[in-house]
N, C-alpha and C positions, 0 to 999 in steps of 0.2 A: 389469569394472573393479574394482580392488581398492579398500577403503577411504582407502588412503593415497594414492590415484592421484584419486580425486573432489575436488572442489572447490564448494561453496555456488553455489548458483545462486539469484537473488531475481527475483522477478517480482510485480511492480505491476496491481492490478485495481482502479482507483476510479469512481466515481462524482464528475461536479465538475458546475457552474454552467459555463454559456456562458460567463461570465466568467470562468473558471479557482477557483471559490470552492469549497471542501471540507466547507464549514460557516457558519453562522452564526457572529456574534461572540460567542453564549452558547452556543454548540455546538451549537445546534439541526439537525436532519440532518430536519426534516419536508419542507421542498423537497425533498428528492432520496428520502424515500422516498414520498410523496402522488405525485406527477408519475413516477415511477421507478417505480410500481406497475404501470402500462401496457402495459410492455416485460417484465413478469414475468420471470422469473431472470435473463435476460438473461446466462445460460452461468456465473452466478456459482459455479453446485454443479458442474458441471462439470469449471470450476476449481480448487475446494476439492478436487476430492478426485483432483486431481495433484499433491497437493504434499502435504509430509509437515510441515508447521511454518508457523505464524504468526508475526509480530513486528511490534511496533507501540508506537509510543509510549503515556504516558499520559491524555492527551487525547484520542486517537483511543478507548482502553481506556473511559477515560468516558462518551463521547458512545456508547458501547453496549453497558456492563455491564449495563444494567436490560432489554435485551430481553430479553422472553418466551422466541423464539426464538432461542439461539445458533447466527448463521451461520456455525460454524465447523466443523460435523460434530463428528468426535473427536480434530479436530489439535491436540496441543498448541499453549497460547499463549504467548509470548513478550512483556511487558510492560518496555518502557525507561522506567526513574524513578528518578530521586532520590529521589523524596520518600512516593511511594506506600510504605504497609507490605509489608513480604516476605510477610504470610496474609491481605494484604487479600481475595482473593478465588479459595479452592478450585483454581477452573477456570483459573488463571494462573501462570504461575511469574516474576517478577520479576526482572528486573536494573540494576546502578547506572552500565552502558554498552553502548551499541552491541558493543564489543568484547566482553565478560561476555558476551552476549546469544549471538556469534558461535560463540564460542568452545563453548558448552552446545550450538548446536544439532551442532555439528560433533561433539563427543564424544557426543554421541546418534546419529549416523549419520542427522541430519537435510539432506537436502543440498539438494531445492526445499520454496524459501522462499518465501510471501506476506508481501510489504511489504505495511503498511498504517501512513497519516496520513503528511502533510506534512513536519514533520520527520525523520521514518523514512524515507522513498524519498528525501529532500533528503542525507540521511547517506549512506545507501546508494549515489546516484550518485556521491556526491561522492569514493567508500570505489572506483569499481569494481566493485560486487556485482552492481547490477541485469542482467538478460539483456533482460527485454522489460514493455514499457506497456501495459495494455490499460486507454484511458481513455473514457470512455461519458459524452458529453455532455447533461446534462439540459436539455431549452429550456425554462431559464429565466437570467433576469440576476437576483441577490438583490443585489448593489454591493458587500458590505462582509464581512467575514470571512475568515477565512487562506485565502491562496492555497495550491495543491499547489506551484508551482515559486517559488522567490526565489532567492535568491543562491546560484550554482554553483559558483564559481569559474572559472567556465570554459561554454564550448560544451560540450553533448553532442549528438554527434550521433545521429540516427536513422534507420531505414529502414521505410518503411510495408511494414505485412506486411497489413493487411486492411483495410477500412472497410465498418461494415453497420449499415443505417439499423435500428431497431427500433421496434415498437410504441409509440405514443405521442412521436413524433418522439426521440428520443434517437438519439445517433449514435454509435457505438462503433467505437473506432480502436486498433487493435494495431501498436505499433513496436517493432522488435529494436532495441536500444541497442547502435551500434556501438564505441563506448570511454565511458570516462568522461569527467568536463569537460575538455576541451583549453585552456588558458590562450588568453584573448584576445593579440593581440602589439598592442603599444603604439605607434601613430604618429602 
C-alpha cells in the first residue's frame, strides 16, 4: 500500500479504576501502578512496539514525564497543549491541536498510533480515528478523578475481540470500535 493510499490508524491501551477513573484529581497514577504491578507488562511492550507514534495530551504528558523509565521505547511522542512550551522537554514534540498533531504524524509516515489520556481518545473517537480499546481494569474503586469516557456525542459502538483475567486480578478487555459516535435520535 502506497503512502497516499494509508490512512492513521489509533489504538487505545489504558489502564483505569473499576470505576472508569484514569487518575487521581492531582494526577496521582500510584493506584494503577502499586496494584498494576501484579499483572506485570501486562502486553504493554508488546504493544509499544507495533505502533510507530505516540500522542497524548498534556496532562497525561505530566502525570509521566518524571518516570525513570520511559514507557515508550524509541516512539516518538506527540504532546497536545496550548499552553506547554514547544522545548519543554527533548523527548517530545509539541502541538497547539489535535489536527497539528494529525497532520505531523501523517507527513512522517506515521500511520499506528497510540492514544493516550482521556481527552485524547475522547478527541480521537469523537474525530473517527480510533480502531480498537484495550482497556485493563485495575480492582480497585478510588471515587474521584477524570474519567477516560464523558461526553461523546453520540454512541460508539464496539465489538469484543478478547477478555483475559491477569495477575493480581486485573481484567483486560480488547474492543474493535465499530464507527464513531452515532448521534443518540431524540424521542
Amino acid at each position: 500500500m502506497s503512502e497516499s493510499q494509508q490512512s492513521l490508524r489509533a489504538f487505545v491501551f489504558l489502564g483505569l479504576s473499576v470505576d472508569g477513573r484514569i487518575a487521581r484529581p492531582d494526577g496521582d497514577l500510584e493506584w494503577l501502578t502499586s496494584r498494576g504491578a501484579a499483572a506485570g507488562d501486562a502486553g504493554f511492550t508488546p504493544f509499544v512496539e507495533s505502533i510507530d507514534a505516540v500522542v497524548m495530551g498534556r496532562r497525561t504528558y505530566e502525570a509521566i514525564a518524571s518516570y525513570d523509565d520511559w514507557p515508550y521505547l524509541d516512539r516518538p511522542i506527540h504532546v497536545i497543549s496550548t499552553t506547554l512550551a514547544a522545548d519543554a522537554d527533548s523527548r517530545i514534540t509539541v502541538h497547539r491541536s489535535a489536527e497539528a498533531a494529525i497532520d505531523a504524524l501523517q507527513r512522517d509516515g506515521r500511520w499506528r498510533v497510540y492514544v493516550d489520556g482521556g481527552e485524547t481518545v475522547r478527541w480521537f473517537l469523537a474525530a473517527k480515528l480510533i480502531d480498537e480499546l484495550t482497556l485493563s481494569q485495575v480492582p480497585v474503586l478510588i471515587g474521584d478523578g477524570p474519567s477516560l469516557f464523558g461526553s461523546l456525542g453520540g454512541d460508539v459502538d464496539l465489538e469484543h475481540v478478547r477478555t483475559t483475567v491477569l495477575d493480581g486480578g486485573m481484567v483486560q478487555t480488547t474492543y474493535r470500535v465499530l464507527d464513531g459516535p452515532t448521534p443518540r435520535s431524540s424521542q
